[in-house]
MIRORO-926678 format. One record per residue (C-alpha): z, x, y. Coordinates in steps of 0.02 Angstrom, whole numbers, padded with zeros to 5 digits, always signed. Layout:
BEGIN
ZXY;...
//
This chain:
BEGIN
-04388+00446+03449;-04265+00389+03595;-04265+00487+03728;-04077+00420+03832;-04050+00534+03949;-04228+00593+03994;-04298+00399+04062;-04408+00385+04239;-04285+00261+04322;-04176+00279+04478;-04058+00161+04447;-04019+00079+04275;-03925-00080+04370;-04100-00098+04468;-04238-00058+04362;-04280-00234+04323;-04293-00293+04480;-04393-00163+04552;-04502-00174+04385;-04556-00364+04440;-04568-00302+04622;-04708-00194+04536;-04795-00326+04429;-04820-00432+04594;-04857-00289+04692;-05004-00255+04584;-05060-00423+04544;-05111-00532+04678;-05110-00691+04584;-04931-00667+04548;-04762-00671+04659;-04588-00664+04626;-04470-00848+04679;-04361-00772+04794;-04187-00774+04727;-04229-00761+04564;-04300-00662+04439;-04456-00753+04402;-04638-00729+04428;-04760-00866+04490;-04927-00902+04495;-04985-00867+04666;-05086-01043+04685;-04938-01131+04599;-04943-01266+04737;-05116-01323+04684;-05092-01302+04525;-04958-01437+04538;-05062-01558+04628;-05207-01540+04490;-05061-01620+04388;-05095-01511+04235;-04932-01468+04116;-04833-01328+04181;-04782-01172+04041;-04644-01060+04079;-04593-00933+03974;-04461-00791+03982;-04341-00667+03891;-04233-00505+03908;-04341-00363+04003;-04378-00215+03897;-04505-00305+03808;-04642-00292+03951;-04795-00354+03976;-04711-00505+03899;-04675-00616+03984;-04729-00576+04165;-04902-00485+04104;-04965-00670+04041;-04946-00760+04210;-05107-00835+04263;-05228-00969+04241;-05242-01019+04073;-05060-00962+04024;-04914-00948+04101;-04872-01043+04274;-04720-00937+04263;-04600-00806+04162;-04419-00785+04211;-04330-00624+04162;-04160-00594+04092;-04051-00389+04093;-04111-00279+03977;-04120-00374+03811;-04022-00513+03881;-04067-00688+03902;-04115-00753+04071;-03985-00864+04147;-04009-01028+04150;-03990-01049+04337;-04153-00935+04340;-04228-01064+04218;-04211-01189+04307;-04276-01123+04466;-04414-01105+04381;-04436-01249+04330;-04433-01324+04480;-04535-01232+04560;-04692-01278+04427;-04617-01457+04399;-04800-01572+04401;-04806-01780+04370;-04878-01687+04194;-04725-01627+04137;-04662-01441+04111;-04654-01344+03921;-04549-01228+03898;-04586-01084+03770;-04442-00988+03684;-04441-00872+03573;-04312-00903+03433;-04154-00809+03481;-03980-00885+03499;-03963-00837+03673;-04144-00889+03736;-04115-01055+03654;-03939-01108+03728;-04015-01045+03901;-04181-01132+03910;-04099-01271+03828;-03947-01281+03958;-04079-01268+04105;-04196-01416+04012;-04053-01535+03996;-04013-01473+04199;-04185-01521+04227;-04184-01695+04150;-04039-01753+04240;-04139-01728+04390;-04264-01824+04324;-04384-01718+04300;-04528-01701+04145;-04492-01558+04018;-04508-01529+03824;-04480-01369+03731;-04560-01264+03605;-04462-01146+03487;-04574-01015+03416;-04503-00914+03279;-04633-00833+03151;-04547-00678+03073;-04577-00677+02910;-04449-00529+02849;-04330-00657+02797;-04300-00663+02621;-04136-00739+02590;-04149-00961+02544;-03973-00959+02628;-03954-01050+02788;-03962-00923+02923;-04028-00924+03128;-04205-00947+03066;-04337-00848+03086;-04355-00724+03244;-04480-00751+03359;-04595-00602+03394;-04758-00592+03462;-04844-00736+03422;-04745-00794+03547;-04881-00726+03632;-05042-00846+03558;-04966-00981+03586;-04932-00966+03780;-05117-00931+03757;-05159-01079+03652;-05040-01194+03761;-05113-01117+03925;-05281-01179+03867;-05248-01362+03832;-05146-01373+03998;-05300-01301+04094;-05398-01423+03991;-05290-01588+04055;-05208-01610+03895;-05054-01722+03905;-04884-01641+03894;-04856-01717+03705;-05013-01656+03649;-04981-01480+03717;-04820-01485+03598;-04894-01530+03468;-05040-01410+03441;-04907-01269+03498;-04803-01308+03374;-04946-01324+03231;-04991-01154+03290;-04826-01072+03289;-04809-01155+03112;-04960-01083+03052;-04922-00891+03097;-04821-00755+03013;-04781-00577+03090;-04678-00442+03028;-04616-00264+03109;-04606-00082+03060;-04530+00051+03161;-04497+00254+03159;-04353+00231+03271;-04239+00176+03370;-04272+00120+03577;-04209+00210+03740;-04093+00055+03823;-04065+00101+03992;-03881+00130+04026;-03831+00123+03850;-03907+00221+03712;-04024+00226+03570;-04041+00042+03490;-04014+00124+03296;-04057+00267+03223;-04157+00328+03082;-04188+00460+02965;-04348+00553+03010;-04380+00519+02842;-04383+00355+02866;-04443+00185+02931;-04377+00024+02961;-04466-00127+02884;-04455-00307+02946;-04338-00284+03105;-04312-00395+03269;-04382-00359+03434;-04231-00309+03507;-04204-00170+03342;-04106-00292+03238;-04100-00239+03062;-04250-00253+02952;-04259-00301+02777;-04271-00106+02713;-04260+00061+02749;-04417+00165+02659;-04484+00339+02655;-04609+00347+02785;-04771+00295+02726;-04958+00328+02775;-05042+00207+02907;-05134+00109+02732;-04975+00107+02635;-04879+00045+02781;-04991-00103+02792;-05003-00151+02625;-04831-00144+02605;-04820-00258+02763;-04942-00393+02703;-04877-00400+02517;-04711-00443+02569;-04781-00580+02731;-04871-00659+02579;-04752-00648+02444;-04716-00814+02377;-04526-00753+02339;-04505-00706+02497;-04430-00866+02579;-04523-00835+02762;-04689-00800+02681;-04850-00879+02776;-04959-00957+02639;-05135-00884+02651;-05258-00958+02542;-05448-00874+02499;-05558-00934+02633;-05438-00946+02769;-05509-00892+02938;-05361-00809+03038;-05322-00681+03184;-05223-00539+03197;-05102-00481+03343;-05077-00291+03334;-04936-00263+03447;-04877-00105+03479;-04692-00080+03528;-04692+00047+03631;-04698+00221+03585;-04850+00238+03436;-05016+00338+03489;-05177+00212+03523;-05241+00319+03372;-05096+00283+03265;-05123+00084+03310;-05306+00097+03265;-05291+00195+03116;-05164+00059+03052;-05265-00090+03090;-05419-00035+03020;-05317-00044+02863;-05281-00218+02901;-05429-00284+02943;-05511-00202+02751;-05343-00284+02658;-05359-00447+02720;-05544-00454+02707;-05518-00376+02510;-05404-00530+02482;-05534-00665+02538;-05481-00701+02708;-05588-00718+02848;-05521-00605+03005;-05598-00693+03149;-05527-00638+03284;-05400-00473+03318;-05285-00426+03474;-05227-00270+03509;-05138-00153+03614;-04955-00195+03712;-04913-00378+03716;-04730-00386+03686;-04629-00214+03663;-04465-00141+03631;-04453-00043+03789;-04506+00157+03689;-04490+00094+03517;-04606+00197+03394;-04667+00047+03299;-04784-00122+03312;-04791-00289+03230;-04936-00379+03146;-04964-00548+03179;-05053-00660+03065;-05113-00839+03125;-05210-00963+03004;-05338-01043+03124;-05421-01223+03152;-05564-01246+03263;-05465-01326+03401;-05352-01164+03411;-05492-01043+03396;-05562-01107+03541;-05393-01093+03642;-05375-00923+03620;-05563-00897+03662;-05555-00974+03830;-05531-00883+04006;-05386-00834+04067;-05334-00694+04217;-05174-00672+04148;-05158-00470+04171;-05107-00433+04000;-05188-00531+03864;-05326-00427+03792;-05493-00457+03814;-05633-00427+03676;-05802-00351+03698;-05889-00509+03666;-06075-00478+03585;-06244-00535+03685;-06291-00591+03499;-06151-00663+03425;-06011-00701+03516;-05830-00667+03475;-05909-00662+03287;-05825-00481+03199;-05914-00550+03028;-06100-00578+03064;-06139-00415+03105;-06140-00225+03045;-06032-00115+03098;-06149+00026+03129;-06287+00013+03236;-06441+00130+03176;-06428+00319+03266;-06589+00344+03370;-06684+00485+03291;-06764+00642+03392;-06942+00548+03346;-06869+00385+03462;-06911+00507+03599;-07045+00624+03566;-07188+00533+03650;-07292+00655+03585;-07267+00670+03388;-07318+00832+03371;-07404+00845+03205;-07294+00956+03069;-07374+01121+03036;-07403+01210+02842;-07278+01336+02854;-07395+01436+02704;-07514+01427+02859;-07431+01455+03001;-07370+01659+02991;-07261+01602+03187;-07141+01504+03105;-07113+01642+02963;-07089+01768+03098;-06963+01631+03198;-06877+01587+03057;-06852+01774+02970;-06769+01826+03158;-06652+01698+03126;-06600+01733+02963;-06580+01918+03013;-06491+01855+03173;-06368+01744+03074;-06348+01878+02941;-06290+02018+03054;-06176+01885+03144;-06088+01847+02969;-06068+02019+02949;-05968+02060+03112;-05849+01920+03064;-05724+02048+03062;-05746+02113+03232;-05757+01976+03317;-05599+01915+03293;-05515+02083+03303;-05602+02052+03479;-05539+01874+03508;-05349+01900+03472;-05324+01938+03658;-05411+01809+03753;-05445+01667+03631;-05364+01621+03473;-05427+01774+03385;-05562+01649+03269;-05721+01710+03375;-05815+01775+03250;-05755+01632+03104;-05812+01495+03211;-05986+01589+03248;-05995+01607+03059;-05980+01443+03001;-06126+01428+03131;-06234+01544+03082;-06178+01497+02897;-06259+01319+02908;-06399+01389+03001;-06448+01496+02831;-06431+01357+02723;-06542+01243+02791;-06677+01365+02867;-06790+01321+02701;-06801+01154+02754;-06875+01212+02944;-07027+01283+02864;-07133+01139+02930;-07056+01125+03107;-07133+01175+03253;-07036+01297+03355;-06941+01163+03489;-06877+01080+03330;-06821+01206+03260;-06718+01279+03399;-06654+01099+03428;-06581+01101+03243;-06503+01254+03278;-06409+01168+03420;-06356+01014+03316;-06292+01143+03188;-06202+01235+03310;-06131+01087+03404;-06071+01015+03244;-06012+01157+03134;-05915+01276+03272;-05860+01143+03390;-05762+01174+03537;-05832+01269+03682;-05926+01391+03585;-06021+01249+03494;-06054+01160+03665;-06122+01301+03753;-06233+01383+03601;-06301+01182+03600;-06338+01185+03778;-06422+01350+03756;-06526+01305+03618;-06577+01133+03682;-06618+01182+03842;-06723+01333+03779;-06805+01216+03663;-06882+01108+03798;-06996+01262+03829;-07017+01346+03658;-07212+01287+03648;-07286+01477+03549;-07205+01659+03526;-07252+01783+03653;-07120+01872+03772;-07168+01759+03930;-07109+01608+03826;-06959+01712+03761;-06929+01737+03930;-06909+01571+04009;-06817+01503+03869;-06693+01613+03884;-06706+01593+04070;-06672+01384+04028;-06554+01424+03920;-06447+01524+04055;-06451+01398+04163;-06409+01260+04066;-06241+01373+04001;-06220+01408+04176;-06211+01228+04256;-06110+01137+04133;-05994+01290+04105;-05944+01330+04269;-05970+01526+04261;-06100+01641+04332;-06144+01826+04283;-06002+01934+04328;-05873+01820+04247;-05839+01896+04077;-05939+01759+03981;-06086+01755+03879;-06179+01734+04037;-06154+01916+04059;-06244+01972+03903;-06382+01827+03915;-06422+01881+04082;-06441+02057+04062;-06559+02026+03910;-06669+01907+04025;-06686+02030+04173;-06719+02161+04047;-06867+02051+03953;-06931+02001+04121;-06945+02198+04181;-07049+02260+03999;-07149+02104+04027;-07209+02183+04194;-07224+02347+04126;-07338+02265+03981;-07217+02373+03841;-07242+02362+03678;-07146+02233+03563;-07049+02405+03492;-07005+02463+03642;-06957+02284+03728;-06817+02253+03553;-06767+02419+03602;-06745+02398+03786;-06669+02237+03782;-06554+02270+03644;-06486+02408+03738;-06467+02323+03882;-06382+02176+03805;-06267+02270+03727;-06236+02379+03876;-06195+02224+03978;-06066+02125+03835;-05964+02309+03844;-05960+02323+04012;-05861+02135+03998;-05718+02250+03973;-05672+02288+04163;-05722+02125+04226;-05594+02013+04281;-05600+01847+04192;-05661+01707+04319;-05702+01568+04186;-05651+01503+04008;-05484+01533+03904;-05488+01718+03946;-05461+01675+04136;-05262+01624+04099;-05236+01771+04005;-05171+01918+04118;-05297+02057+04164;-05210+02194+04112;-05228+02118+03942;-05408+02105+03954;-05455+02295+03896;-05597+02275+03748;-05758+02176+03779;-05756+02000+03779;-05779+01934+03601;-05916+01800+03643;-06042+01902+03745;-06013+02041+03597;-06087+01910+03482;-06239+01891+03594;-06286+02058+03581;-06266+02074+03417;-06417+01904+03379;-06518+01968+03509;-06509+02143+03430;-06550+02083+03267;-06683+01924+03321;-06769+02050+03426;-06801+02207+03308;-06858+02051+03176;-07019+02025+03290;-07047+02169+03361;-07078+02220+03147;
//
């Protein structure tokens, strides 16, 4: 999981500087107090003469966006920074300090670490002798602690976080410096979080912050890596959770957070560093269906990076009980760069409980302004003839599985003709139930099968094919034939990038549509056009073996590689073969 020696930095000794340099270079609400490592709010100055309460924050760097990412109105007026997982010194702390100092007062808000509390408490008592209005907050939430013994206390972690949001909120809201404490401190008394982790961190300069088994995980450690409660066998993304959650709510555990049926809460999902967005989803979905299983009412849910471990492959969850003067902290506006923002509903709000979670799919009838009456199939000898082509097209396909892929091992992954047959396989079992489609439908169906059964390119382009050729698939004669294949070719062509000459399917497709446009004029008979064509689509998907590949996988692969037909436009030939000898019968 660490990665040491392979880190984008220049200079370990300078990296945190030049990282705030960055934050205020990309925020312009935000600048650094020169001579110190501390970000500002830009309008600071009126901020101060508003006389709202001042909130810094701050903490070793490595754990970015906190604290600097949650500067703005209706958070932080300002985050100092320590080293890398060091403390800020207090002189920093004080600076800022005074440069936020209003008649309101200033809070500070520290997490609960031995060095952040000596520091931030040396720099209030500094800031009292001058005479100047400041109170402190300790937040510390973790809830991995199970020993009764007297220790540190808990560690704070992330919900660190909500409460510079809940605290920015009454500040902007003229609440008095002693009421600011005290809903802070009701909030940080009403949250639990605990961490997991694959791994150890890259520290830059130093090493790897512990190491693991890659059979294993860490349970319940601090943000700087500090040991957990246990060391498990990895577990899956819903066994991880639950295992987090029962031991946050155990009542034996003595850091538990008491949850009661009915309580309306939030969750912080906070990812550390170095887990996949997927990986954070997949594990919060979990939580969201555990703690809604148990009675609890998830009302609100935060997610991405808030406070990390510089690379660390791991997150905490963050569980806050919540009142309805909180709720409507952590609701309110803020342009802080880093606190997330939800995709609030039109209909109901911030509300995740009112609603469904699916919205309805639109159906092809949504759209079809014309509801074209189904046709009797027992009636209708056209949609026999369509639907017998494609059952003889699909059919031969299945049986050149083989080839195909004996085709495809050069210039593809050597699966051509397995991916056209689970295509052509889905096709056959649900042509009975086309019987009473009209021809456009039924060539639409074939796209939606192809699109979802053979995925990848192959599935894309046969689904641009088919729905393109669709949208002119009114009767069965060789004129209509003839344009659809002429829409279909152009829709492959535009949204795949290659032309005729390219080694593609294009090659074949084409050479069957110049070929059914040349017996049209001649007025030959069906016989003779299945022959004609077939010959000539054939002709043209061999010939893809001397062409130089211009477009698709085949175009990285070296030419000289490139000696049997292209697997793809082989496959063309062989359904037009087959579709066209069906109606020519």
């Amino acid at each position: 999981m660490s990665r040491v020696d392979r880190l984008l930095l220049n200079d370990p000794g300078q990296c945190v500087d030049e990282m705030l340099q960055s934050i205020s270079m990309q925020n312009p609400g935000q600048r650094l107090l020169k001579g110190h490592r501390v970000v500002i709010r830009e309008d600071v100055e009126n901020f101060r003469k508003k006389g709202l309460v001042s909130l810094v924050c701050g903490g070793g760097s490595g754990h970015e966006p906190f604290a600097a990412g949650f500067v703005g109105e209706g958070m932080l007026t300002a985050a100092v920074a320590g080293s890398i997982f060091a403390s800020p010194p207090p002189n920093d702390i004080l600076a800022a300090i005074k440069a936020v100092a209003s008649p309101a007062g200033v809070l500070l808000i520290v997490a609960n670490y031995t060095g952040d509390r000596l520091n931030f408490g040396i720099a209030l008592e500094r800031a009292l002798a001058l005479k100047l209005k400041v109170k402190m907050v300790v937040v510390g939430e973790d809830c991995a602690l199970e020993s009764q013994d007297k220790t540190a206390g808990k560690r704070g972690l992330v919900g660190i976080v909500a409460v510079m949001k809940i605290a920015g909120a009454l500040s902007e809201m003229g609440k008095s410096l002693d009421y600011v404490v005290q809903v802070a401190t009701r909030a940080a008394s009403a949250m639990g979080t605990i961490g997991v982790s694959l791994g150890g961190c890259s520290v830059p300069g130093s090493g790897s912050s512990f190491v693991l088994d890659p059979t294993e995980m860490e349970l319940g450690l601090g943000v700087h890596g500090e040991a957990g409660i246990k060391r498990l066998k990895i577990l899956s993304a819903d066994d991880t959770i639950v295992a987090m959650i029962n031991h946050m709510t155990n009542p034996q555990n003595a850091s538990h957070i008491r949850l009661q049926e009915g309580d309306q809460i939030s969750l912080i999902f906070n990812n550390l560093g170095g887990l996949s967005v997927l990986e954070m989803h997949v594990l919060a979905r979990k939580a969201i269906l555990f703690l809604k299983e148990k009675l609890l009412t998830v009302v609100r849910v935060y997610f991405g990076h808030l406070m990390t471990s510089l690379d660390m492959s791991g997150f905490n969850l963050n569980i806050l009980k919540l009142d309805e003067e909180i709720l409507i902290c952590l609701d309110a506006s803020t342009n802080a760069p880093n606190w997330p923002t939800l995709c609030k509903s039109q209909v109901t709000g911030y509300d995740i409980n009112s609603i469904s979670l699916y919205l309805a799919a639109k159906e092809d009838a949504d759209f079809d302004s014309e509801q074209k009456e189904q046709v009797d199939a027992a009636c209708d000898p056209t949609i026999n003839a369509v639907l017998k082509a494609i059952t003889n097209a699909c059919q031969a396909l299945i049986a050149n599985e083989v080839q195909l892929n004996e085709l495809d091992t050069l210039a593809g992954d050597g699966d051509c003709g397995s991916t056209i047959k689970r295509g052509a396989t889905d096709i056959l079992d649900k042509c009975e139930t086309w019987k009473a489609l009209s021809i456009d439908k039924i060539l639409l169906n074939i796209a939606s099968s192809a699109e979802e059964t053979m995925g990848g390119a192959s599935g894309g382009l046969y689904s641009l094919f088919f729905t393109a050729a669709a949208g002119l698939a009114k009767d069965l004669n060789m004129a209509t034939i003839c344009d659809c294949l002429q829409a279909g070719v152009n829709a492959v062509s535009k949204y795949g990038g290659a032309e005729p000459g390219d080694r593609t399917m294009l090659d074949a497709l084409t050479a069957a549509h110049s070929s059914l446009q040349n017996q049209i004029k001649k007025k030959s008979s069906p016989k003779e056009v299945a022959k004609v064509v077939s010959k000539a689509c054939c002709d043209a998907a061999e010939s893809t073996a001397n062409m130089k590949a211009r477009a698709g996988r085949a175009s990285y692969v070296a030419s000289n590689l490139l000696a049997k037909p292209y697997a793809v436009a082989v496959a063309v030939s062989i359904w037009i073969e087959a579709f066209s000898k069906s109606l020519a019968v």
